[in-house]
C-alpha positions as CSV (number, residue, x, y, z in Angstrom):
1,X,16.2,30.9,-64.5
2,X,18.8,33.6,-64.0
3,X,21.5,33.0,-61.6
4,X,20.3,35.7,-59.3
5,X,17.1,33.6,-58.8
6,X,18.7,30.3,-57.8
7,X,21.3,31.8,-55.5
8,X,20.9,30.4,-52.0
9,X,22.3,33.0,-49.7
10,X,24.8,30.8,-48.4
11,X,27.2,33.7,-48.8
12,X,25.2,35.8,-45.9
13,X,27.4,35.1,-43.2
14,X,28.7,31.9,-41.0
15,X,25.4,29.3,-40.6
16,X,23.8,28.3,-37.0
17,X,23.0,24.8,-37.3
18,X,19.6,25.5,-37.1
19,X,19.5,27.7,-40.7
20,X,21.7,24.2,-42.1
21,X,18.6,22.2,-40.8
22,X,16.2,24.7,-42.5
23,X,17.9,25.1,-45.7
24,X,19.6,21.9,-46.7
25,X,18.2,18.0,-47.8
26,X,14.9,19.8,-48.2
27,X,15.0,21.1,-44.8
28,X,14.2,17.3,-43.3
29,X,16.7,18.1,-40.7
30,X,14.3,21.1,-39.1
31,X,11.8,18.5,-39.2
32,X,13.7,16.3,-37.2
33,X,14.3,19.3,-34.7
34,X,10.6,20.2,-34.3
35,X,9.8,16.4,-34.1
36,X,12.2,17.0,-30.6
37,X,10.8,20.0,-29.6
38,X,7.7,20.7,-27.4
39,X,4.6,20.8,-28.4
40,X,3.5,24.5,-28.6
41,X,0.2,23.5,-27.2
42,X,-0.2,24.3,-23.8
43,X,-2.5,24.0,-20.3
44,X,-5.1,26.8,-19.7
45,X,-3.6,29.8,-17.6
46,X,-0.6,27.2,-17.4
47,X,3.1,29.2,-17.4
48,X,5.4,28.2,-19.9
49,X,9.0,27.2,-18.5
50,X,12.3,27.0,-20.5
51,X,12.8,23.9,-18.5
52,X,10.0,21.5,-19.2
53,X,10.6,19.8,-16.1
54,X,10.8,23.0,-14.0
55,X,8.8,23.2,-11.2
56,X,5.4,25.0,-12.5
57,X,3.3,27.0,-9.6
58,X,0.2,24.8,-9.1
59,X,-3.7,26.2,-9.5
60,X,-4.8,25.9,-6.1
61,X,-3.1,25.7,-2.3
62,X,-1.8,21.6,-2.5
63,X,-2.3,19.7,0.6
64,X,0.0,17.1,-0.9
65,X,3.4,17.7,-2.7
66,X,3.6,13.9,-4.1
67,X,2.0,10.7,-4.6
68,X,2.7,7.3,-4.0
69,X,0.6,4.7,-5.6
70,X,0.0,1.1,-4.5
71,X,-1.3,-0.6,-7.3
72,X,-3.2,-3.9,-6.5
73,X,-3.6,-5.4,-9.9
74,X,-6.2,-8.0,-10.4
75,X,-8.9,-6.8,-7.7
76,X,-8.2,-7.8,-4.5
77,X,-11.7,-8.5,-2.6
78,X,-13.2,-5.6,-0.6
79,X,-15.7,-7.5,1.3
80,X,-12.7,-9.8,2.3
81,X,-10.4,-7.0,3.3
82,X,-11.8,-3.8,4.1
83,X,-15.3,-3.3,3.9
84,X,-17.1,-5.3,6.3
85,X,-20.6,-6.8,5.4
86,X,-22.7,-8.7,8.5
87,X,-25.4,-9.4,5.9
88,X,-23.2,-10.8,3.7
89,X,-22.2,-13.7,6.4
90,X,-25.5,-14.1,7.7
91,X,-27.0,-15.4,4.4
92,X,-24.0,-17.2,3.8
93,X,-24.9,-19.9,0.5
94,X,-28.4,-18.4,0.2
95,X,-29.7,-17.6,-2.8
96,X,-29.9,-13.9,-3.1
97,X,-31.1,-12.0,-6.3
98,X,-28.4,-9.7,-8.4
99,X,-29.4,-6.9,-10.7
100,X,-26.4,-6.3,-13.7
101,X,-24.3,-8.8,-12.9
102,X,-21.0,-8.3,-15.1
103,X,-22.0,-7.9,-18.7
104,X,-25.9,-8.0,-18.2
105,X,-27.8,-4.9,-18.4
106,X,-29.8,-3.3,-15.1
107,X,-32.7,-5.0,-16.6
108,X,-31.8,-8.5,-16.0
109,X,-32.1,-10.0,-12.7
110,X,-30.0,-13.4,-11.7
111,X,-29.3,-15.2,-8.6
112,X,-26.2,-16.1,-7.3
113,X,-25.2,-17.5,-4.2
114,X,-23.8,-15.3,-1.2
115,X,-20.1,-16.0,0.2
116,X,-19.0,-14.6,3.3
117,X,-15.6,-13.4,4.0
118,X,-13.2,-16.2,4.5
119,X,-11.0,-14.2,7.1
120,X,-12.4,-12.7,10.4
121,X,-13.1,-9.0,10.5
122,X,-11.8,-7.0,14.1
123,X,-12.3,-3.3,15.1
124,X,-9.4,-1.1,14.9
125,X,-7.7,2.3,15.9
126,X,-9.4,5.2,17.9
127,X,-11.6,5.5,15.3
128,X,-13.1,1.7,15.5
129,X,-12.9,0.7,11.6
130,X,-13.2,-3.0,10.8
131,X,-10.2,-4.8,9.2
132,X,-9.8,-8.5,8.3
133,X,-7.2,-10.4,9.4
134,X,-5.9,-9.9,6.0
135,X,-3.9,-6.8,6.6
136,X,-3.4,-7.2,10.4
137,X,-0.4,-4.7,10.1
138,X,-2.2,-2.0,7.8
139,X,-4.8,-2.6,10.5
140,X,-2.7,-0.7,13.0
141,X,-2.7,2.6,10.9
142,X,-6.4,2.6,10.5
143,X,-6.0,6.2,12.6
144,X,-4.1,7.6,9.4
145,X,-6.5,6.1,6.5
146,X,-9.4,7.5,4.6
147,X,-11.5,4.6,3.6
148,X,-13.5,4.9,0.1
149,X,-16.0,2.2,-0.2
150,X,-17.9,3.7,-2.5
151,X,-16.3,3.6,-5.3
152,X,-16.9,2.4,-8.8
153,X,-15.4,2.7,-12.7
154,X,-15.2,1.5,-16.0
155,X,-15.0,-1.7,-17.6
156,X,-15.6,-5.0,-16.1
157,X,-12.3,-6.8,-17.8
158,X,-8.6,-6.7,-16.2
159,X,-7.6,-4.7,-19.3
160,X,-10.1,-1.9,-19.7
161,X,-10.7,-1.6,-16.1
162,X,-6.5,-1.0,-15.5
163,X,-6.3,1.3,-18.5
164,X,-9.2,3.3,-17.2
165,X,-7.6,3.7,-13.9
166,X,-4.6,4.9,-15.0
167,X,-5.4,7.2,-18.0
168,X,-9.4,7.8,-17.5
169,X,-10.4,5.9,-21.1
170,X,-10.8,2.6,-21.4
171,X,-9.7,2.2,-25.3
172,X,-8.0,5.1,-26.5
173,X,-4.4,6.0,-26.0
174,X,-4.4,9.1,-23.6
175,X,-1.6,10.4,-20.9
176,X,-1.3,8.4,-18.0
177,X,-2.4,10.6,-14.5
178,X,1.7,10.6,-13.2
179,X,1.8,12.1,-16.8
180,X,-0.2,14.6,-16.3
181,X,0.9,15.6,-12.8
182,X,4.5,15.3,-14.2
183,X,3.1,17.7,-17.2
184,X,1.0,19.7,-14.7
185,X,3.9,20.4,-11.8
186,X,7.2,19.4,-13.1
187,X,9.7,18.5,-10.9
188,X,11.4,19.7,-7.8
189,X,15.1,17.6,-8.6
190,X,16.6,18.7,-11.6
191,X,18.5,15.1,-11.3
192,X,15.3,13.0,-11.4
193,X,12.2,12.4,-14.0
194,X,8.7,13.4,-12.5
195,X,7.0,10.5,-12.1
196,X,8.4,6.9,-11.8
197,X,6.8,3.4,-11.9
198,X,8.1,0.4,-10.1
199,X,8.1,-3.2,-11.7
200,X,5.4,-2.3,-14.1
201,X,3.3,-5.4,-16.3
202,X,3.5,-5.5,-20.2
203,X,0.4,-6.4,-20.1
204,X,-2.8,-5.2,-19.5
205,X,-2.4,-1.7,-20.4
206,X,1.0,-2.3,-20.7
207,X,3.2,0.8,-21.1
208,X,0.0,3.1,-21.6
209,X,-0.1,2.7,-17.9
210,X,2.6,5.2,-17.5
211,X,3.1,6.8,-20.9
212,X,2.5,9.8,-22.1
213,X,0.3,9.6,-24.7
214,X,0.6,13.0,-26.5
215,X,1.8,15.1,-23.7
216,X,5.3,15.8,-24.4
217,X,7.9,12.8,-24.2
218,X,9.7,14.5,-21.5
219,X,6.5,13.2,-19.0
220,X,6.5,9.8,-19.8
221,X,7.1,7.9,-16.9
222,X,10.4,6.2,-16.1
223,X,9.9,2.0,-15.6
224,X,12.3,0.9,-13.2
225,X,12.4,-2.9,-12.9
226,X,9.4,-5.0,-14.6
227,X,6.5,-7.5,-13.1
228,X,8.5,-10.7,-11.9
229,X,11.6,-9.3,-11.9
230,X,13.3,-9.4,-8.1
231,X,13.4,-6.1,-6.9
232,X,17.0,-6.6,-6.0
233,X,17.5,-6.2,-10.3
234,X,15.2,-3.4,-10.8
235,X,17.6,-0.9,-12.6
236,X,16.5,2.5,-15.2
237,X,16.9,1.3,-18.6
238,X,20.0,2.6,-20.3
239,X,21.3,4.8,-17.4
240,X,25.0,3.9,-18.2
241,X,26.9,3.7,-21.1
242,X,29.2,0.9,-21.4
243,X,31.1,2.2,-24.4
244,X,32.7,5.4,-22.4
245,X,33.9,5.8,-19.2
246,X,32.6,8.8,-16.9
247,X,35.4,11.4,-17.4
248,X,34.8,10.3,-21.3
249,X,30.7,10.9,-21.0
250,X,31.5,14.4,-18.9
251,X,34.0,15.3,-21.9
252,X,31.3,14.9,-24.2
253,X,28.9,16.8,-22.1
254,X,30.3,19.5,-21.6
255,X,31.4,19.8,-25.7
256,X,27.5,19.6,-26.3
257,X,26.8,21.9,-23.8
258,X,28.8,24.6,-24.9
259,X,27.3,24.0,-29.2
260,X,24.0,24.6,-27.4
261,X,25.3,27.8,-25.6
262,X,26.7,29.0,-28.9
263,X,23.1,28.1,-30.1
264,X,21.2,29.8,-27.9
265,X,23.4,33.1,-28.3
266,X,22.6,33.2,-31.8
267,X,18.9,32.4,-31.3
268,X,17.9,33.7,-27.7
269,X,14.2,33.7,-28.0
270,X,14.1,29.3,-29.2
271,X,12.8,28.5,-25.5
272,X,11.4,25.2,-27.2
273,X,14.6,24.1,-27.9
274,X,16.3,24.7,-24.9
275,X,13.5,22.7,-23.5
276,X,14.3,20.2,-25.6
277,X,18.4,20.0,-24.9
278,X,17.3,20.3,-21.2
279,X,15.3,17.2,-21.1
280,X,18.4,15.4,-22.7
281,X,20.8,17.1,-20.0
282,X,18.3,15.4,-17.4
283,X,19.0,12.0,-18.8
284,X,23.0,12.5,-18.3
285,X,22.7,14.2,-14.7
286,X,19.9,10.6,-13.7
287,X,23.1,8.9,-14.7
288,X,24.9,10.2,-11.9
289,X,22.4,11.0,-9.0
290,X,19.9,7.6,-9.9
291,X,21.1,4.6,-9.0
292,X,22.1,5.7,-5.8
293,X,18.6,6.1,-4.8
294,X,17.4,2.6,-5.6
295,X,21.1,1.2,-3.2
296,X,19.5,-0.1,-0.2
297,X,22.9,-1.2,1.8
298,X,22.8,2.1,3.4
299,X,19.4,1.8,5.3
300,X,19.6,0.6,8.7
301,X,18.6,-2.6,10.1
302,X,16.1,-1.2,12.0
303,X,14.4,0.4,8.5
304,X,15.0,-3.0,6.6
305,X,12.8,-4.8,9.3
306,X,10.2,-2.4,9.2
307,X,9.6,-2.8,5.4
308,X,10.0,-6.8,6.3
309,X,13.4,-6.8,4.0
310,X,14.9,-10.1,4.5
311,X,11.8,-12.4,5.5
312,X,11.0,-14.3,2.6
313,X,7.1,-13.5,1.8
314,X,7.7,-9.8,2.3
315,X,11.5,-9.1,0.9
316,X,10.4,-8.0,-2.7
317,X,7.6,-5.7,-2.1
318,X,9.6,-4.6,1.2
319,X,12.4,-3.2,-1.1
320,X,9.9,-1.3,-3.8
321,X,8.4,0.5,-1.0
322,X,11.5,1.4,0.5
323,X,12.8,2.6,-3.1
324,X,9.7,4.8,-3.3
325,X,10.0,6.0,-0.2
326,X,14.2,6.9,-1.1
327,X,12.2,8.3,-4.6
328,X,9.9,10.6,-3.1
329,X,12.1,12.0,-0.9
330,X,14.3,12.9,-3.2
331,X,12.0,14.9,-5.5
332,X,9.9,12.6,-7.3
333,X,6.5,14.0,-7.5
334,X,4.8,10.5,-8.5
335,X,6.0,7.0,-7.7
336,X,4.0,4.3,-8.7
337,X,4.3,0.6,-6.6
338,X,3.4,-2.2,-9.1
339,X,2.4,-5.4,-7.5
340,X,0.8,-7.2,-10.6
341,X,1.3,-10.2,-12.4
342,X,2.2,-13.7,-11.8
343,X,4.2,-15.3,-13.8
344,X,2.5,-15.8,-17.3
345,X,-0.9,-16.3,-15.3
346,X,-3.9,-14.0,-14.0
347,X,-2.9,-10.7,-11.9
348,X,-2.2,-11.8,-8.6
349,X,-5.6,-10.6,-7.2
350,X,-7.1,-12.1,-9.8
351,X,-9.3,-15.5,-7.8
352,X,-11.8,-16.3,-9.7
353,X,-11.6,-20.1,-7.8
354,X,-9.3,-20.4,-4.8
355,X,-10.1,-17.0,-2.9
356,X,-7.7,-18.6,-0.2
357,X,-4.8,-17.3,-2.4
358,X,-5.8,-13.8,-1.5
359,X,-4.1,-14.4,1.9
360,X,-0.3,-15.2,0.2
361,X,-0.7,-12.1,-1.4
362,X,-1.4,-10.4,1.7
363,X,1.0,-11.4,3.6
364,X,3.5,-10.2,0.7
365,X,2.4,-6.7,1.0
366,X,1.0,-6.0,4.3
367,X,3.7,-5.5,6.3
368,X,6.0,-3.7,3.2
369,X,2.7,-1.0,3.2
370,X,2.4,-0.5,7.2
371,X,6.2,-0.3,7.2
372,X,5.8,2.2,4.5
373,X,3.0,4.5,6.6
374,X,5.0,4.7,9.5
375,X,8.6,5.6,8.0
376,X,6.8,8.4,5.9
377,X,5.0,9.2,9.5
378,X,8.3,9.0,11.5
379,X,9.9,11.4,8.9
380,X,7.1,13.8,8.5
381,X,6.1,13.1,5.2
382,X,2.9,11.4,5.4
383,X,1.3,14.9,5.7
384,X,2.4,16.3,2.8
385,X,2.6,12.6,0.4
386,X,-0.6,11.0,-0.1
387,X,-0.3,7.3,-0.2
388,X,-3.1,6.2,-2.2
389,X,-3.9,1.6,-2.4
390,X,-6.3,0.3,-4.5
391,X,-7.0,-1.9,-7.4
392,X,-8.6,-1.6,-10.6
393,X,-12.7,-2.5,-9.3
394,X,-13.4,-5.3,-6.4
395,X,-15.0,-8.7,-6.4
396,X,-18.6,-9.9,-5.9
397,X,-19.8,-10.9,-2.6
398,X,-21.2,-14.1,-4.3
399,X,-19.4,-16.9,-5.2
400,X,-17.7,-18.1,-8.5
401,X,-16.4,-21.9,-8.9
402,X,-17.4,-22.6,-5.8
403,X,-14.6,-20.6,-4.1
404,X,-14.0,-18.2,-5.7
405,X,-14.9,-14.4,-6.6
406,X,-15.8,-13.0,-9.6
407,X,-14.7,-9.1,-11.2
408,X,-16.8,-6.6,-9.9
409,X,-16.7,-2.6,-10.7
410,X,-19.6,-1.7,-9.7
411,X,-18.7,-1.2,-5.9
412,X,-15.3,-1.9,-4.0
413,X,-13.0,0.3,-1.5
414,X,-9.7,2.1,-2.2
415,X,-8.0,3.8,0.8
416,X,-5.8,7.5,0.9
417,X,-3.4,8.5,3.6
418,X,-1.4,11.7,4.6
419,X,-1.6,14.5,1.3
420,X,-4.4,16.4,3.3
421,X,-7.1,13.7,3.4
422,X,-9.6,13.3,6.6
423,X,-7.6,10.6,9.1
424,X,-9.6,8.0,10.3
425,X,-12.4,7.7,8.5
426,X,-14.9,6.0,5.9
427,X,-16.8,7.5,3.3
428,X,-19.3,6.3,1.1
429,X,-21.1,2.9,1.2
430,X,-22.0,-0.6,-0.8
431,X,-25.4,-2.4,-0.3
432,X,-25.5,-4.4,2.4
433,X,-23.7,-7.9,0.8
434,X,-21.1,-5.2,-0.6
435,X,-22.2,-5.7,-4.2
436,X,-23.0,-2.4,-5.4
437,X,-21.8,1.5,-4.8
438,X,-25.1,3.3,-3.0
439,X,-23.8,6.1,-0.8
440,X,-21.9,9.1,-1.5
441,X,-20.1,7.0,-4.4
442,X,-17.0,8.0,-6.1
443,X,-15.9,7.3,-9.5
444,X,-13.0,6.6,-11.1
445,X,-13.1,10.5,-12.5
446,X,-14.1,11.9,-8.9
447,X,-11.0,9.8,-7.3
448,X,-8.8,11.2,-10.1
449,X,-10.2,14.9,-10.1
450,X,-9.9,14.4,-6.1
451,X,-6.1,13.4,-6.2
452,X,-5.6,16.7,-8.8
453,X,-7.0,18.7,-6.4
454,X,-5.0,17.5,-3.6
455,X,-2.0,18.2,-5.9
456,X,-3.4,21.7,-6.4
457,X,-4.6,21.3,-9.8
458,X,-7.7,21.9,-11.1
459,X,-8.2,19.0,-12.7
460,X,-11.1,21.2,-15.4
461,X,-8.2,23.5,-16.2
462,X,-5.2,21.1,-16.5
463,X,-5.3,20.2,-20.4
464,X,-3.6,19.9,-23.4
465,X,-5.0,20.7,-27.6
466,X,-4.5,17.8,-29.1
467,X,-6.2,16.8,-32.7
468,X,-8.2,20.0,-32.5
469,X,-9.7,19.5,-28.9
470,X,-8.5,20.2,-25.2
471,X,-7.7,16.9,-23.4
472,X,-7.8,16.7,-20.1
473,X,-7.6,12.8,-17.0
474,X,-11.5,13.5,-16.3
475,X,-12.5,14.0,-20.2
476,X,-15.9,15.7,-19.5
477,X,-16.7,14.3,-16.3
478,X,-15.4,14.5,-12.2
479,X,-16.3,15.7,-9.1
480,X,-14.2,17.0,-6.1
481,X,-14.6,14.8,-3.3
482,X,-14.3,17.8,-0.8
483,X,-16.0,16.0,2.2
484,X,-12.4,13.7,2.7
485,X,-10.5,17.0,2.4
486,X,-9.0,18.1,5.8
């Protein structure tokens, strides 16, 4: 070859460091930059912000402008908390014959013997809906819930089930639903992520609970704390850098900030890179603004006892609902409240003998939850965050081990509040023993297109190409609830 055709032009003029990516070591350092970019896929009719986390004009009116999730992991019993079944204690130890039961088709009939709810049921609120002496302080909202007892999902194992509720598949990887709101909204604090979880398991699901599959990394969500971990410890991962002091980390900021500006001069029109930078610049300003927001010692007395901080059974979930209360005041669109495993054993709902434990876990979270209804209430927030509890499926109404309740997602009872829901009432149904959805029934896909639409997102036209196809929480399926819609 002649040296005019190996000459590599590096005699043109100085070199951004994005042409010394492209043109040197085989241009594996562009690689490396698109590997940190965006995607370039994006959401149908869904604007394209420089900011990936920049707040992104919804579909629809919302009725609710964030979330807060109570996750019950394990199951807790809805015929011994919330949906209350005469039949079911009238034929108390009889005999009573079950279509499907867990992995059996709805061919196969078996009999199993009834159990009646070991706690008293009483009639509450204005509106006269029956609570068990479980939740005697949720019991005192009842005004402000929306009762779903007809609901029902996938997968009849802790596992599936929990990985179906958050991500809508029960064995492929796919964004989790704070993901996708996160993806879907952004975020209205430049200092904070989108969507944060609270003591999440590693198990179960794990971190596909609240990752983002192949959404952009920017949506993952952010874990605070893990399962067993006292609240008190819960800190974000790597939010300080022990190596450099603050003026030393703001020294170095501002040095990167201004190669980016010199970057973006040279190349105004690379909006997926300055989508990328910005996501790193939110990491530096969360160093500054975050762990003020999980400090505590500022909250009153008054507050502390609300959330039941400082009684024993109560302290640890007290303080997560209090931190997701600071959270979504401050901007977080979705905050997750993880109260899961036990240590090294079953998820705490989890009684498959010993249903009496269901009360020690009550008592944890009751008053934490009726504390958290009435600060949002006090502050007016409740109308515009939508509190959503609930577990991955329910439990049979028959017995298992004598005292105990077996996994059942074929019928159980979440409840919403606030976020533009119907106060103060109940809709859908189970059979009479509370065995099996029958009435207006929601599945996991209507609940999660529901939620969307409360957010203001079409829940059909939020998606994301992927692997040749438009992904999207409901896959194929969901229905709008809009009878609980205020």
């Amino acid at each position: 070859m002649s040296p005019s055709n190996t000459h590599l032009a590096f005699d043109s003029g100085d070199l951004s460091r994005r042409e010394m990516l492209r043109r040197t070591a085989c241009g594996f350092g562009s690689l490396a930059l698109a590997g940190i970019s965006a995607d370039t896929a994006i959401a149908t009719n869904r604007p394209k912000p420089v900011n990936p986390l920049s707040p992104i004009p919804p579909h629809l009116t919302p009725k609710a402008e964030r979330i807060i999730f109570i996750f019950m992991q394990g199951g807790p019993s809805h015929v011994d908390t919330f949906d209350f079944k005469p039949k079911l204690i009238e034929d108390h130890e009889k005999e009573v014959p079950i279509m499907g039961y867990r992995f059996n088709d709805f061919r196969t009939m078996t009999q199993r013997t009834m159990m009646k709810p070991l706690w008293d049921f009483k009639q509450y609120g204005q509106c006269g809906r029956y609570v068990s002496d479980l939740f005697p302080n949720v019991a005192r909202h009842v005004d402000d819930l929306c009762f779903l007892h007809g609901m029902h999902t996938e997968g009849v194992a802790h596992g599936p089930a929990t990985l179906f509720l958050h991500t809508g598949s029960i064995n492929q990887i796919r964004p989790s639903m704070g993901s996708w709101i996160s993806y879907g909204l952004g975020t209205v604090n430049e200092n904070m992520p989108s969507f944060v979880t609270l003591m999440p398991t590693e198990r179960m699901g794990g971190p596909q609970n609240y990752g983002n599959a192949f959404l952009p990394a920017v949506h993952q969500g952010t874990s605070i704390g893990r399962a067993n971990m006292p609240a008190s410890e819960a800190r974000i991962k790597n939010i300080a850098n022990p190596n450099l002091s603050a003026s030393a980390q703001a020294r170095q900021f501002r040095f990167l900030q201004d190669l980016n500006r010199a970057q973006f001069k040279k190349s105004p029109n690379e909006s997926e890179l300055e989508a990328a930078v910005n996501s790193f610049e939110l990491a530096y300003r969360m160093q500054l603004k975050a762990p003020g927001l999980l400090e505590l010692s500022g909250e009153s007395e008054s507050t502390k006892r609300l959330y039941g901080i400082g009684e024993k059974p109560t302290n640890d979930f007290g303080k997560q609902c209090l931190m997701a209360r600071r959270l979504t005041e401050s901007g977080v669109r979705f905050v997750q409240v993880n109260y899961s495993d036990n240590d090294g054993g079953n998820p705490r709902w989890d009684q498959h003998s010993n249903m009496p434990l269901h009360e020690t876990h009550a008592r944890a979270v009751d008053k934490p939850i009726a504390g958290l209804l009435a600060d949002l209430k006090s502050r007016g927030l409740l109308e515009n965050t939508l509190v959503w509890w609930g577990g991955e499926f329910g439990r049979t109404p028959f017995s298992q081990n004598k005292d105990g309740r077996d996994h059942n997602s074929n019928g159980f009872t979440v409840w919403l509040a606030g976020g533009g829901v119907k106060p103060g009432i109940a809709y859908g149904s189970t059979d009479e023993y509370g065995y099996m959805a029958t009435e207006n029934k929601i599945h996991m896909h209507d609940l999660h297109a529901t939620i969307l639409h409360l957010m203001g997102l079409n829940h059909k036209n939020l998606t994301y190409r992927h692997a040749g196809r438009d992904f999207r929480l409901t896959d194929v399926y969901g229905q709008v609830a809009t009878e609980i819609i205020a």
